[in-house]
C-alpha positions in Angstrom: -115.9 11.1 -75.4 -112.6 12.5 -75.8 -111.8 16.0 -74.6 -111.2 19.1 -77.4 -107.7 19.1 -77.9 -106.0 22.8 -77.5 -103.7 23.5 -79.7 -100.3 25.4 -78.9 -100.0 28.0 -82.1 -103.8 29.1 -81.9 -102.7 29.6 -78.2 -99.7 31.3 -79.4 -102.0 33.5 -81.9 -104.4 34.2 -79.2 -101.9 35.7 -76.9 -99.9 37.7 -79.2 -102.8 39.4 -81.0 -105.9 39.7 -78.2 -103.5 38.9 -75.0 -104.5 42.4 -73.2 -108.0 40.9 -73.0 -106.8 37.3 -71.9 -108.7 35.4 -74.9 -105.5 32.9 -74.5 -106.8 32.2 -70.9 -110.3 31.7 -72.0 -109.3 29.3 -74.7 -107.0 27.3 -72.7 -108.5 27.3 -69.0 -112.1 28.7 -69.5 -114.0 31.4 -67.8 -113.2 30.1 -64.2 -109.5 31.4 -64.8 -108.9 34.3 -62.8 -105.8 35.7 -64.5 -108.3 36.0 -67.8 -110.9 37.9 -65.9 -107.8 40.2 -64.6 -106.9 40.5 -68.4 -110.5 41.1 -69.4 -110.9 43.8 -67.0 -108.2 45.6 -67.8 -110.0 47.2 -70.9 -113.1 48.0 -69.2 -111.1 49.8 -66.3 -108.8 51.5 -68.6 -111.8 53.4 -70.1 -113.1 54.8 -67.2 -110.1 55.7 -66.6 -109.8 57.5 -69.5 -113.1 58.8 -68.8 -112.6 60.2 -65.6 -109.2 61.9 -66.0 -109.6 62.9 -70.0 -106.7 64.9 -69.9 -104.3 62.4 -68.3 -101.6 60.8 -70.8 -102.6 57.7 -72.4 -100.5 55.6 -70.9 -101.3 56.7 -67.4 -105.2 55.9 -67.9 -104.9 52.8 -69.8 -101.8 51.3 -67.9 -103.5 48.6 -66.7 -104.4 47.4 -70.6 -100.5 48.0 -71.2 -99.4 46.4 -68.9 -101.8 43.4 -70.2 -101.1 44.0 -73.6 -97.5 43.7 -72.6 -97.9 40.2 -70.1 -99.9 39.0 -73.1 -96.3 38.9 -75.6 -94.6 37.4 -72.8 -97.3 35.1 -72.0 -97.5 34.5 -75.9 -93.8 33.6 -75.9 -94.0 31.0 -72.7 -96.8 29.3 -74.5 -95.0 28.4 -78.1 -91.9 27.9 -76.4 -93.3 25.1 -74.2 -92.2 21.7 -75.5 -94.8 19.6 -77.1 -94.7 16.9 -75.0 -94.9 19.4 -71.7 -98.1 21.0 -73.5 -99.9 17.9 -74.1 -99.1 16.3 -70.2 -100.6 19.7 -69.0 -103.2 20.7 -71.7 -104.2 17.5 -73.8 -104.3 14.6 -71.3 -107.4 13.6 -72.2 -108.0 14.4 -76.0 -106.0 11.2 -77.2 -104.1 13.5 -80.1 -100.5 14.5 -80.0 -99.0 18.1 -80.6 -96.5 18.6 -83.1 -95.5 22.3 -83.3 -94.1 23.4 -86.9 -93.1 26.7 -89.1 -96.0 28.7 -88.6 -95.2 28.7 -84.4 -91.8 29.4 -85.6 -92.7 32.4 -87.4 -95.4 33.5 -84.8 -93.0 33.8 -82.3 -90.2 35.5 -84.2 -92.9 38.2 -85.0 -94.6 38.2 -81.2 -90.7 38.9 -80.1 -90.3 41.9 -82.6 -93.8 43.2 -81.7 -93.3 42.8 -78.0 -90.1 43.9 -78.3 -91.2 47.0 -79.8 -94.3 48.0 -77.5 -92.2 47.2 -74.4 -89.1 49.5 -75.6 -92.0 52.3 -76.9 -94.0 51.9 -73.6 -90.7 52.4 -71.6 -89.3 55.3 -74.0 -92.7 57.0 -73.4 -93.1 56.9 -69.7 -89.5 58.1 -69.3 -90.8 61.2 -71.7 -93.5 61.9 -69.5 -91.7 61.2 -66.1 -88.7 63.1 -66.8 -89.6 65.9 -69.4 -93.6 66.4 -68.7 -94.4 64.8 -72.0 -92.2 67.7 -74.1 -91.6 64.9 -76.8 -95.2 64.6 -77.6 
């Protein structure tokens, strides 16, 4: 029996859009990964957080889910841009298939970059607003 082979743009896919809950890391490594459960738990711990200090900024309570959300583009990124062959000797030893990346990673990644991009540069913008002017810009 040959082992399920994992491919790299579903990866790719995974991380960009449900990274902050480490769905990548459960499709690649299972539910013995660590780093998933850290991503997982981010959510959960985010909304107590919220919770508990209600009148907190957003981005103070649910740091720890940006700060996944955000490791998630990068880790989104590292994934597609791994060459095929490297992704196959670490990931698809066993499954007897080969990976050939195409467009569609291509274009993934373009938009994981922009969106990434974008959250980090917002997430940054924001806690400089609330560090520096006590949230006067909204």
């Amino acid at each position: 029996m040959t082992a399920r082979h994992k491919n790299k743009t579903i990866a790719t896919l995974l991380a960009s859009i449900c990274g902050a809950i480490g769905l990548h890391r459960f499709f690649l490594y299972g539910h013995r990964d660590r780093w998933a459960w850290v991503h997982f738990l981010s959510l959960p711990l985010s909304l107590l957080a919220w919770r508990l200090w209600p009148e907190q900024p957003w981005l103070f309570t649910g740091g720890l889910l940006v700060a996944s959300a955000l490791t998630g583009f990068l880790e989104a990124l590292v994934i597609g841009l791994t060459p095929d062959e490297k992704w196959d000797a670490v990931h698809n030893r066993e499954s007897g298939r080969t990976s050939a990346s195409n467009w569609p990673l291509a274009l993934l990644l373009v938009l994981t970059l922009g969106l990434g991009a974008t959250a980090l540069i917002a997430t940054i913008a924001r806690l400089f607003d609330l560090l520096y002017t006590g949230g006067a810009y909204g």
